[in-house]
Every structure is written in structure tokens, then in C-alpha cells.
VMD Tcl script that builds the backbone (N, CA, C; Angstrom):
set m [mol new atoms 177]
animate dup $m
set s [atomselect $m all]
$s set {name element resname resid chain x y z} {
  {N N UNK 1 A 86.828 73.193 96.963}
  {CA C UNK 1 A 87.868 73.267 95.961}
  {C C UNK 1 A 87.224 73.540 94.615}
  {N N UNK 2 A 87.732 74.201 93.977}
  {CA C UNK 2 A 87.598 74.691 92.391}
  {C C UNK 2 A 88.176 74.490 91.211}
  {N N UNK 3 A 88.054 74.142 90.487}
  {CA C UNK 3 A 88.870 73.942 89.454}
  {C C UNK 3 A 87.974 74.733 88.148}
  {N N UNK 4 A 89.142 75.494 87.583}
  {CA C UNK 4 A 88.548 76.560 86.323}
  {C C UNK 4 A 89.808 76.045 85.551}
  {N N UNK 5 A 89.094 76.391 83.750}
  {CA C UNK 5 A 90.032 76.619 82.559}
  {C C UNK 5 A 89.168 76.962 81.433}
  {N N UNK 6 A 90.157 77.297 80.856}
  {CA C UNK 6 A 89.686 78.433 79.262}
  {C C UNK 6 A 90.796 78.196 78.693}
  {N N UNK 7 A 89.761 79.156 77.431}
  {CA C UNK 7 A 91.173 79.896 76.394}
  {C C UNK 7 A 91.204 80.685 76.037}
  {N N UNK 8 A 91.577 81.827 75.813}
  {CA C UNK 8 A 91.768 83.080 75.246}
  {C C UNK 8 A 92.103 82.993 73.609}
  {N N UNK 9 A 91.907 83.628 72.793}
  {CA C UNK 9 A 92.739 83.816 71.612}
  {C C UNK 9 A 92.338 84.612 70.613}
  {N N UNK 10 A 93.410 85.382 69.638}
  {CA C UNK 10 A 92.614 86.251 68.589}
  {C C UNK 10 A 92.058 85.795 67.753}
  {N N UNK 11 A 90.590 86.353 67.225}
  {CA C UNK 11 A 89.702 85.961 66.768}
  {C C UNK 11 A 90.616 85.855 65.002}
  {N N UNK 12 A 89.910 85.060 64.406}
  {CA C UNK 12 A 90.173 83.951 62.967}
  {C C UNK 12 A 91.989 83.864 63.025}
  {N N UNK 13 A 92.493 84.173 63.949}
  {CA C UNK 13 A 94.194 83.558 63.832}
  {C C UNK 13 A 94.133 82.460 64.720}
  {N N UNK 14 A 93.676 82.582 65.871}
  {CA C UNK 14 A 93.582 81.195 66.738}
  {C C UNK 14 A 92.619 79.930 66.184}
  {N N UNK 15 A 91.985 80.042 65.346}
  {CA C UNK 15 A 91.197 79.479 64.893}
  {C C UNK 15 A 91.966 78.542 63.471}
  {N N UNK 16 A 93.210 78.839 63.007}
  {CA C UNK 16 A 93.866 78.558 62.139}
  {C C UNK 16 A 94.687 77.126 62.253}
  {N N UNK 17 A 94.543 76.095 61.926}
  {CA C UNK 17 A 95.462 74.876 62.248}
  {C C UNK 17 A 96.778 74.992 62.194}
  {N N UNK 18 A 97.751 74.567 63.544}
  {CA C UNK 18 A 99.096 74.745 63.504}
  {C C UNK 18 A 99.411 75.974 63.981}
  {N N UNK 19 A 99.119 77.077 62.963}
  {CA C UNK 19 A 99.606 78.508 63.372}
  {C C UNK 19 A 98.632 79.173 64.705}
  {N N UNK 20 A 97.533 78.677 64.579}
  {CA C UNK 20 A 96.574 79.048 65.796}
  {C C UNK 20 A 97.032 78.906 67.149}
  {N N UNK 21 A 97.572 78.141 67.387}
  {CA C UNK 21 A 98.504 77.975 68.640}
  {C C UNK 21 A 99.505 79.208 69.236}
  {N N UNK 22 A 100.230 79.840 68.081}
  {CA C UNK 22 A 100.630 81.192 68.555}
  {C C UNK 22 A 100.033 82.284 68.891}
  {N N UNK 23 A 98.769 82.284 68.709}
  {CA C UNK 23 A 97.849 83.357 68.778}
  {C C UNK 23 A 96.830 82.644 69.504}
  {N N UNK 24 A 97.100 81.693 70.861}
  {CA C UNK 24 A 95.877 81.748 71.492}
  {C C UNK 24 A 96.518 80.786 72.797}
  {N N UNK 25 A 95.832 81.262 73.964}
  {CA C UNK 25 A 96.490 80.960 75.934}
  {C C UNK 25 A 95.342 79.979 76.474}
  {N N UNK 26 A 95.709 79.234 76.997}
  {CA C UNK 26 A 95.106 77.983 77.582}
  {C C UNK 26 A 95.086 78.235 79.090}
  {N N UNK 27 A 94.081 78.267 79.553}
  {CA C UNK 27 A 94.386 78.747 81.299}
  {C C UNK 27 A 93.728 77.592 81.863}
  {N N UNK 28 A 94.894 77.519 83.349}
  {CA C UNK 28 A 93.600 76.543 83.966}
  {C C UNK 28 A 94.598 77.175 85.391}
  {N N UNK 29 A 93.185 76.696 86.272}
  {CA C UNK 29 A 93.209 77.832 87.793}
  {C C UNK 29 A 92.694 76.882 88.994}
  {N N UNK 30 A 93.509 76.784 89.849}
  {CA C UNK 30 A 92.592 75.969 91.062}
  {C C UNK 30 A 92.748 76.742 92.181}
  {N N UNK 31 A 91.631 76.481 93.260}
  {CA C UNK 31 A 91.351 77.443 94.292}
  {C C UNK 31 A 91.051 76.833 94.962}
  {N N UNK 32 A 91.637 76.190 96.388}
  {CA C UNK 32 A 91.480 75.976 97.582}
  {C C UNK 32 A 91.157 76.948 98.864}
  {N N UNK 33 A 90.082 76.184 99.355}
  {CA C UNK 33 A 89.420 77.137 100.155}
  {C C UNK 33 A 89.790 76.300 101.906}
  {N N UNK 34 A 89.789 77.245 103.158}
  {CA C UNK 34 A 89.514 76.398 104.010}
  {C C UNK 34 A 88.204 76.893 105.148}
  {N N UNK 35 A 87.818 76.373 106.160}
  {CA C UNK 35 A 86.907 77.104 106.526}
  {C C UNK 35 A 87.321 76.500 108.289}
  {N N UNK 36 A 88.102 77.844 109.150}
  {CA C UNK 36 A 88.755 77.226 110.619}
  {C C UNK 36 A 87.417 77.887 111.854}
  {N N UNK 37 A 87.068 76.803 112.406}
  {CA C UNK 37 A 86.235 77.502 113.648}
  {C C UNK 37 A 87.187 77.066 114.905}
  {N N UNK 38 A 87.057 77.991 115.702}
  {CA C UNK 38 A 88.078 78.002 117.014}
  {C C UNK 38 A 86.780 78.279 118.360}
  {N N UNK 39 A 86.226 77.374 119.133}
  {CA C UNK 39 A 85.747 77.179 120.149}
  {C C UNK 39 A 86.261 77.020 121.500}
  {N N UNK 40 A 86.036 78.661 122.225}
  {CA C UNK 40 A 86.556 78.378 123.634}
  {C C UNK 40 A 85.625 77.832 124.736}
  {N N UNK 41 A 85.764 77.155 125.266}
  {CA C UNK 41 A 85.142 76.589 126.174}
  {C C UNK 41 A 85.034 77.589 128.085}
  {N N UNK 42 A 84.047 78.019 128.306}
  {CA C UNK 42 A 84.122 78.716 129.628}
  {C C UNK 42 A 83.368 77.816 131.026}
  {N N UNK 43 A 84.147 78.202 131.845}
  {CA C UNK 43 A 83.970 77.515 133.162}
  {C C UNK 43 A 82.610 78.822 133.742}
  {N N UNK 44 A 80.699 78.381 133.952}
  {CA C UNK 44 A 80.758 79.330 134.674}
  {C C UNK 44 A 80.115 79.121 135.985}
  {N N UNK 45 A 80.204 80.000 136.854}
  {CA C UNK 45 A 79.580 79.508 138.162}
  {C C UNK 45 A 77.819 79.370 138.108}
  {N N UNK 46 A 77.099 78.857 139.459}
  {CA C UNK 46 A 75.841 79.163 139.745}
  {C C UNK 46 A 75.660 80.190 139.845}
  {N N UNK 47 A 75.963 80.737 140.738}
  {CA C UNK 47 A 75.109 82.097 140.637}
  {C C UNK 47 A 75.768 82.809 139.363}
  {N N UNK 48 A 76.449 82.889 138.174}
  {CA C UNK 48 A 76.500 83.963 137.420}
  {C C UNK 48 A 75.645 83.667 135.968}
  {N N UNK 49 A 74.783 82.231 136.369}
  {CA C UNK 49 A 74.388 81.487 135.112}
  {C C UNK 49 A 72.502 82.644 135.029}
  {N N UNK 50 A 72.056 83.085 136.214}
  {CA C UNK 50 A 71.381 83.898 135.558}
  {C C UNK 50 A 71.603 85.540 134.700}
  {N N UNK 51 A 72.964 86.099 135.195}
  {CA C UNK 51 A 73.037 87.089 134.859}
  {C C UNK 51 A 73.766 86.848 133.065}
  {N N UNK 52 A 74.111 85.529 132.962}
  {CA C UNK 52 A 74.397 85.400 131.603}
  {C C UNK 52 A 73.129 84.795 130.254}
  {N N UNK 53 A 72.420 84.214 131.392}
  {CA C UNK 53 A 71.205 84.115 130.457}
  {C C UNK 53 A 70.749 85.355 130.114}
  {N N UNK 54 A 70.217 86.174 131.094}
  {CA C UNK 54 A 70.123 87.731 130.509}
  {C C UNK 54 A 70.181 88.343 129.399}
  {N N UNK 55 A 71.488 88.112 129.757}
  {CA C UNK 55 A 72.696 89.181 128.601}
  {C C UNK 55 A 72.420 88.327 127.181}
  {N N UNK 56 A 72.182 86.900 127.027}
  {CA C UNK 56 A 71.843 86.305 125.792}
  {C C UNK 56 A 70.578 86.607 125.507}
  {N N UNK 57 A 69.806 86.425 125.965}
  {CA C UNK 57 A 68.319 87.088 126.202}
  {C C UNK 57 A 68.062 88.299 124.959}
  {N N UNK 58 A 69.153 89.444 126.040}
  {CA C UNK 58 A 68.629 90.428 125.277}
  {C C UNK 58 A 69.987 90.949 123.643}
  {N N UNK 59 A 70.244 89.785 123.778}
  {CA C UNK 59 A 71.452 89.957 122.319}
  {C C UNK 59 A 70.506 88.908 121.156}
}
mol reanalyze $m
mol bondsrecalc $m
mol representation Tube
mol addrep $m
């Protein structure tokens, strides 16, 4: 999770007491993230457990 903020504003008007407020934006931003892993589970036989070592082998 993130949390951002600023301000924007025109230079020596935002800077002005009272009136500075019209001439200048206050931001604030949050960003949620998620992160999904999905694991299938496989059934495999004896005899096909060498031809899959193999194939990992050569990947």
C-alpha cells in the first residue's frame, strides 16, 4: 500500500496568506496493490515421473 500527497500552486500567488489558497491544489493519492498466486496441484503416475523429470531437466 502507498500513500502519496503534494501541492501544486502558482508561484508568489500561492505563497500569499489567505488569498494563496485560490491559487494552489492539495493532492493526496492512495494505491492498493494485490499480489494472487493460483496453484494447481497434479496427480502423476510412476512410470510418467521419469519422462517429467526430463522435460524439467531440460527447461
Amino acid at each position: 500500500r502507498k500513500n502519496k500527497s503534494g501541492s501544486d500552486s502558482v508561484p508568489l500567488l500561492g505563497d500569499i496568506p489567505w488569498l494563496g489558497q485560490l491559487f494552489r491544489h492539495d493532492g493526496k493519492e492512495d494505491e492498493r496493490r494485490e499480489l494472487v498466486v493460483f496453484i494447481t496441484p497434479r496427480l502423476v503416475r510412476q512410470n510418467n515421473l521419469c519422462i517429467i523429470k526430463k522435460a524439467l531437466f531440460l527447461h
